[in-house]
Structures are given as structure tokens and as C-alpha cells.
C-alpha positions as a LaTeX table, in Angstrom:
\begin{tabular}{lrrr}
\hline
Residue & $x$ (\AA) & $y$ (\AA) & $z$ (\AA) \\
\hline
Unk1 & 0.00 & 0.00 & 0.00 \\
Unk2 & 3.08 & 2.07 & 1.05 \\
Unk3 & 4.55 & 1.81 & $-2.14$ \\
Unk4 & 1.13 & 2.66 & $-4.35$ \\
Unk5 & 0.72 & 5.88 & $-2.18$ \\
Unk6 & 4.08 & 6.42 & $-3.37$ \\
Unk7 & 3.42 & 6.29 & $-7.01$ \\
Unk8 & 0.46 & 8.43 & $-6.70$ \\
Unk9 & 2.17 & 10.67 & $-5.34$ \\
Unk10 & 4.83 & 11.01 & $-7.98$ \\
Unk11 & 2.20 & 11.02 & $-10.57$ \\
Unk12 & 0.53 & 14.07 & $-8.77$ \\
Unk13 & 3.88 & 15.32 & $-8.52$ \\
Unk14 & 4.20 & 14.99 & $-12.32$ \\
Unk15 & 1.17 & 16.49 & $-13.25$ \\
Unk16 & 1.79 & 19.52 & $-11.03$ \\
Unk17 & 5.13 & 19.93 & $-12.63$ \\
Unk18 & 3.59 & 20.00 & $-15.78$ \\
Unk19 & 5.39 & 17.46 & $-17.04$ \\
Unk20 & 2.28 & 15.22 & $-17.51$ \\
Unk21 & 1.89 & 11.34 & $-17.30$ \\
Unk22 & 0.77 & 11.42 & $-21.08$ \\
Unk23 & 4.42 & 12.64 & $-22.11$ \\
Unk24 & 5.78 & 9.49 & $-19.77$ \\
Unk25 & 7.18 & 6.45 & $-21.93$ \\
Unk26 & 8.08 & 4.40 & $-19.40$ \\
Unk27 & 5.54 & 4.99 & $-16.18$ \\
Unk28 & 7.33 & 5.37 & $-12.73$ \\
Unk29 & 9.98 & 2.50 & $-11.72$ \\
Unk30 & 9.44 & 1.06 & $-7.80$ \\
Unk31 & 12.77 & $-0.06$ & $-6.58$ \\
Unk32 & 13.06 & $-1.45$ & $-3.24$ \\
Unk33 & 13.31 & 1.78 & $-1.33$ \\
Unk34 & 11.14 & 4.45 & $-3.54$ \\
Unk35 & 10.59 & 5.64 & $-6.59$ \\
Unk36 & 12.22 & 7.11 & $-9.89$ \\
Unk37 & 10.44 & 9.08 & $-12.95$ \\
Unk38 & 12.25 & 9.41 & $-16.02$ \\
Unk39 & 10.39 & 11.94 & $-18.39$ \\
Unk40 & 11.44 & 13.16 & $-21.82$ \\
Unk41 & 11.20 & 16.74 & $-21.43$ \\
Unk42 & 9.30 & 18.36 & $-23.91$ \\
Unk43 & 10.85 & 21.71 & $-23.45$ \\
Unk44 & 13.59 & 20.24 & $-25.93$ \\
Unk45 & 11.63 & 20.02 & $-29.42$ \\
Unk46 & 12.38 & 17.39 & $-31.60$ \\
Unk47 & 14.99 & 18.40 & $-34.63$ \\
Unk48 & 13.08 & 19.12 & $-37.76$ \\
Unk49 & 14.32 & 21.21 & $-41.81$ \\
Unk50 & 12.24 & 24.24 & $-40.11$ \\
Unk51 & 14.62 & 24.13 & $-36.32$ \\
Unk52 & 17.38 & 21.97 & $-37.49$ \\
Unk53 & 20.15 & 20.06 & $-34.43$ \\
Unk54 & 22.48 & 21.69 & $-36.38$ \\
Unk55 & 24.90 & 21.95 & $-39.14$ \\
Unk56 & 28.15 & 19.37 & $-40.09$ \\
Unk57 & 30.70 & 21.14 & $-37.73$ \\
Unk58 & 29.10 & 22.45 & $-35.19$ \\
Unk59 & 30.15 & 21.62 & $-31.58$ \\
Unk60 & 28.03 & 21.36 & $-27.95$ \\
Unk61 & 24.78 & 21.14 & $-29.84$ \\
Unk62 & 22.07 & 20.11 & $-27.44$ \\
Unk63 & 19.94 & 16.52 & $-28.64$ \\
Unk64 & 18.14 & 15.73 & $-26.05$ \\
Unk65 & 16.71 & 16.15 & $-22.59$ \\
Unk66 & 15.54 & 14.72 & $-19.67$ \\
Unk67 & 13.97 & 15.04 & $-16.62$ \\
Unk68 & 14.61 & 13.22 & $-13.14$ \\
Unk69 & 12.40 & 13.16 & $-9.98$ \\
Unk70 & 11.61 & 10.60 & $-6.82$ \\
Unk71 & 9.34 & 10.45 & $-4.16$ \\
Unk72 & 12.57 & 10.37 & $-1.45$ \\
Unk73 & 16.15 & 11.30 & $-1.33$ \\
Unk74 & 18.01 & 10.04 & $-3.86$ \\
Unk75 & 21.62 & 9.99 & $-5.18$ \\
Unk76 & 22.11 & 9.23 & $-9.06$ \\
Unk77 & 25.91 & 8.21 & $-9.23$ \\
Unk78 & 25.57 & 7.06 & $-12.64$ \\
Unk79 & 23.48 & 7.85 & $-16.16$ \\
Unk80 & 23.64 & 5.45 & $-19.09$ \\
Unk81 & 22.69 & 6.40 & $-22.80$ \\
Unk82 & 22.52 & 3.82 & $-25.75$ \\
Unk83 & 22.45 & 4.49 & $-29.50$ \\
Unk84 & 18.91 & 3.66 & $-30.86$ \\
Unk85 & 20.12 & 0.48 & $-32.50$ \\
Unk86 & 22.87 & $-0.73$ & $-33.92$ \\
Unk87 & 22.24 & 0.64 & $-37.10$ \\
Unk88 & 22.20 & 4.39 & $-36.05$ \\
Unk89 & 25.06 & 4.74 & $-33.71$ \\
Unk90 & 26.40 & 8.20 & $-32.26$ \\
Unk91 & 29.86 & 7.32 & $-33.34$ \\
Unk92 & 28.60 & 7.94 & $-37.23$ \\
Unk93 & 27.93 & 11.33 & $-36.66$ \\
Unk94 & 29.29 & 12.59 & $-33.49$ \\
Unk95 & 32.21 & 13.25 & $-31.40$ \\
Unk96 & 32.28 & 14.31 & $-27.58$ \\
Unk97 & 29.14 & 13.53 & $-25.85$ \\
Unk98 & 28.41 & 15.39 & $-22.47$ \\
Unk99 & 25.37 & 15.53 & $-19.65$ \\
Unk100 & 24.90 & 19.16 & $-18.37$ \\
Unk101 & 22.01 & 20.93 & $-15.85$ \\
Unk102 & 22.01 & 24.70 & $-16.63$ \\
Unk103 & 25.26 & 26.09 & $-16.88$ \\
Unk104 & 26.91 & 22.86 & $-15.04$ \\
Unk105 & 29.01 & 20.23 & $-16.95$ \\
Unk106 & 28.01 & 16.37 & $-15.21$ \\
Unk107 & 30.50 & 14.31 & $-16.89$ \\
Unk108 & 31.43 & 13.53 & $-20.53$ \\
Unk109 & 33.07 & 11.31 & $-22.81$ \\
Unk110 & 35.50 & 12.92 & $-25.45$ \\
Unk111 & 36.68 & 11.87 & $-28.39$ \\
Unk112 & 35.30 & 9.26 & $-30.64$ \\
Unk113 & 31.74 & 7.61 & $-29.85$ \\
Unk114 & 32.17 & 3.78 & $-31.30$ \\
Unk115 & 31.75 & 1.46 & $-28.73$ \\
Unk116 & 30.95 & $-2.11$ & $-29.37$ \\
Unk117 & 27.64 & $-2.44$ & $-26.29$ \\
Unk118 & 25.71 & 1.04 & $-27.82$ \\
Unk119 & 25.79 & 2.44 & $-24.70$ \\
Unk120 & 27.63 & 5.39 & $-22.97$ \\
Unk121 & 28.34 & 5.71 & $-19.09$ \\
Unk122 & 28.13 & 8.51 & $-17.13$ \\
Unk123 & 30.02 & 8.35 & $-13.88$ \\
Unk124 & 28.80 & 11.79 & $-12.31$ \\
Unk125 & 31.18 & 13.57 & $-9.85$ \\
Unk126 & 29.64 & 15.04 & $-8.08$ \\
Unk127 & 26.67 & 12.97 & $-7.83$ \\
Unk128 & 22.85 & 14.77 & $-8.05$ \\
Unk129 & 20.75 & 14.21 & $-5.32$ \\
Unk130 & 17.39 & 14.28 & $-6.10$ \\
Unk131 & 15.06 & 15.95 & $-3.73$ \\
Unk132 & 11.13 & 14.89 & $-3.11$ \\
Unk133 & 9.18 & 17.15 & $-5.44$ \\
Unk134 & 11.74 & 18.75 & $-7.53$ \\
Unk135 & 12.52 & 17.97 & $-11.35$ \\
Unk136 & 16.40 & 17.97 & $-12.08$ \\
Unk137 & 16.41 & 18.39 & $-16.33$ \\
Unk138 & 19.55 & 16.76 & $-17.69$ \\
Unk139 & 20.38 & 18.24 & $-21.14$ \\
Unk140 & 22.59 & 15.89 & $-23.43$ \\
Unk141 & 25.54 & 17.68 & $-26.15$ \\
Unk142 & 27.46 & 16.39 & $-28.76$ \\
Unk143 & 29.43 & 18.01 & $-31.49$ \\
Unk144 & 28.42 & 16.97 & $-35.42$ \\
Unk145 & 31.24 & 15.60 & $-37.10$ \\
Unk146 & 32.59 & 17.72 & $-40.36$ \\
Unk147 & 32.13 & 14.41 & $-42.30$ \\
Unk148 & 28.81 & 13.10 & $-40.22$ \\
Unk149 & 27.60 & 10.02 & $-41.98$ \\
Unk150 & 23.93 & 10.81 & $-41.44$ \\
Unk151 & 21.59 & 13.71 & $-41.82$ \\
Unk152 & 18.34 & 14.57 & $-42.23$ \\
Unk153 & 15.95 & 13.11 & $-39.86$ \\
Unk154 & 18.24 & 10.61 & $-37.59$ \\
Unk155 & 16.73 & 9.05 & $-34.41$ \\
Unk156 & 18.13 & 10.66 & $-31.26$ \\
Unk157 & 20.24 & 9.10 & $-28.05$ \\
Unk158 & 18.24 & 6.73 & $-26.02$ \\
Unk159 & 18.30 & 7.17 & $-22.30$ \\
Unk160 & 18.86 & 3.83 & $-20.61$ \\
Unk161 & 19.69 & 4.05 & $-16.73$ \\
Unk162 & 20.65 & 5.44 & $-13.70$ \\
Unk163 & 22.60 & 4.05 & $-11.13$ \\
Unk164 & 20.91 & 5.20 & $-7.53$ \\
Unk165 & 21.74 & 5.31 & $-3.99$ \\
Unk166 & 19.23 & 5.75 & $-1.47$ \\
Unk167 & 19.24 & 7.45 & 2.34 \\
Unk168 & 20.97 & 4.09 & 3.40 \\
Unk169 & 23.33 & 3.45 & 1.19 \\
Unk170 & 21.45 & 0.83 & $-0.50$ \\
Unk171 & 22.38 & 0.92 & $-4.46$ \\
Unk172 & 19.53 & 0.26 & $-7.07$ \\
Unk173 & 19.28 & 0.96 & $-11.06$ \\
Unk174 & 16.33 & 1.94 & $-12.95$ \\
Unk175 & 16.40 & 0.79 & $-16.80$ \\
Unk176 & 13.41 & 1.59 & $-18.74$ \\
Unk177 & 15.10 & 3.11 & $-21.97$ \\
Unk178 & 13.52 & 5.57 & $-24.19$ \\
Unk179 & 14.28 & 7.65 & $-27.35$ \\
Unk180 & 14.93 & 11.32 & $-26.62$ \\
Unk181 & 14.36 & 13.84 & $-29.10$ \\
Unk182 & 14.91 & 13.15 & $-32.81$ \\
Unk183 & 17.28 & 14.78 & $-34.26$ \\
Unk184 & 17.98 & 16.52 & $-37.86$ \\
Unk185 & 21.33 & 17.28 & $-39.34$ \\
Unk186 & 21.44 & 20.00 & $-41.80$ \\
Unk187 & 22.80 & 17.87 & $-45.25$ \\
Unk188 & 25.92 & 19.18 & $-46.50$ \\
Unk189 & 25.64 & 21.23 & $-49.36$ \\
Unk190 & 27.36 & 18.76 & $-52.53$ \\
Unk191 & 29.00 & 20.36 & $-55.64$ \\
\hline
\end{tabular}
């Protein structure tokens, strides 16, 4: 019963926020001590010809966003992203993919994006903690390779997990993965 209340609560929570439950892909998580939401925030629109990601060349171009709340204290230690599938991979397109919150740099992994499991690891230092009632919006960069295999319309980063640690030390994941926002690369101009 505890843990329903719980959920209602973050789904009240949600809806204040105006976040809404309709924009939710994956419905809260219950771990063993509380609960996570992980919302695609729709402050971020998706990439489209008429508001383009960006151009071939351009660096710390923003492709997605999240948002993170729970019902108690929480610490998120870790953040996982994937490609989409292993047909549309970062590494074709992209170099130098970072987390930020406002004007604050998480963690980041430079260089070349090819990695043979599709997903990226975030160890955050600091970690976040996430307080009961507030949203903490995680905003994901890249920079568009000169030579970026794809463009046009190109599916975006998935998120995949977080790594948690409650009041008590106790370490838990939530994994429900999602697409963030699509994203469209400008085509290079040929000729």
C-alpha cells in the first residue's frame, strides 16, 4: 500500500510539474526503497528542416533532454545512454558527448563515440541528489562531425539508466530506456 501511495504521489507530482503522465514512456519504476520518474522533457523540441540540431561542424549542440524526480532522497551516481540500434550509432555522426544541468558540466566522454555495447556511461562527480518534489532536467551535447555520416531526420540518443543510492546506502538501477528527441542534421551542401 506504502509503495502505491508512493506512485500516486509522484504522478501528482508529475502532473503539477507539468510534465504530464501522457508525455511518460516508461511509467514510474518502484525499486526497493522508492521511486524514480524518467520523463522526456518536452521543453527540448524534436529536430526538424524548419529548427534543425544543427549543421556538419558544429560543436556542444544540445539533442536531447531529460527530466529526473523521486518520491525520497536520492543519489544518481551514474546515467547510461545507448544508440537507438545498432544501425544508427552516435559514433557515425558525433564526437564528444556530455550531460549538463544549466550552466553545469556532469560528466562527458570525449573523443570518438564507437563502442561495441551502444551504450555510454556517465560516472557523475559530483553525484545529483534528487530531492522529493523537484525535477532535475539533464540536457545531453554532442558536437556533429565535419564528415557526419547521417543527416536529415536521424533518431536521437536513447536514455537507458541510472545508477541510484538511497538514504541508506542501499544501491539500485532503474532501466526503462527511451528515445529522446529526434534529431535533424542539416545535409551538407554537394558540388
Amino acid at each position: 500500500m506504502r509503495k502505491f501511495l508512493a506512485i500516486i504521489m509522484l504522478v501528482v507530482i508529475a502532473a503539477i510539474a507539468g510534465l504530464g503522465c501522457a508525455n511518460n514512456p516508461t511509467g514510474p519504476s518502484t525499486e526497493t526503497n522508492g521511486s524514480i520518474i524518467v520523463l522526456k522533457n518536452d521543453a527540448l523540441s524534436d529536430g526538424t528542416n524548419a529548427s534543425p540540431t544543427g549543421y556538419p561542424g558544429n560543436t556542444q549542440m544540445q539533442i536531447g533532454s531529460f527530466v529526473l524526480m523521486a518520491d525520497q532522497d536520492k543519489v544518481i551516481s551514474q546515467i547510461t545512454l545507448s544508440d537507438y540500434d545498432a544501425i544508427s550509432t552516435l559514433g557515425d555522426s558525433f564526437q564528444n558527448l556530455s550531460l549538463g544541468s544549466g550552466s553545469l558540466i556532469l560528466s562527458s566522454i570525449k573523443n570518438k563515440l564507437n563502442v561495441s555495447t551502444g551504450k555510454y556511461v556517465f560516472v557523475l562527480t559530483p553525484a545529483i541528489r534528487l530531492i522529493p518534489g523537484e525535477k532535475f532536467i539533464v540536457n545531453v551535447y554532442v558536437d556533429i562531425l565535419p564528415n557526419a555520416v547521417q543527416s536529415g531526420n536521424i533518431h536521437g540518443v536513447r536514455f537507458y539508466s541510472v545508477t541510484t543510492i538511497d538514504g541508506t546506502g542501499q544501491v539500485g538501477e532503474y532501466s526503462r530506456p527511451f528515445e529522446l528527441q529526434s534529431i535533424y542534421i542539416v545535409p551538407q551542401q554537394k558540388g
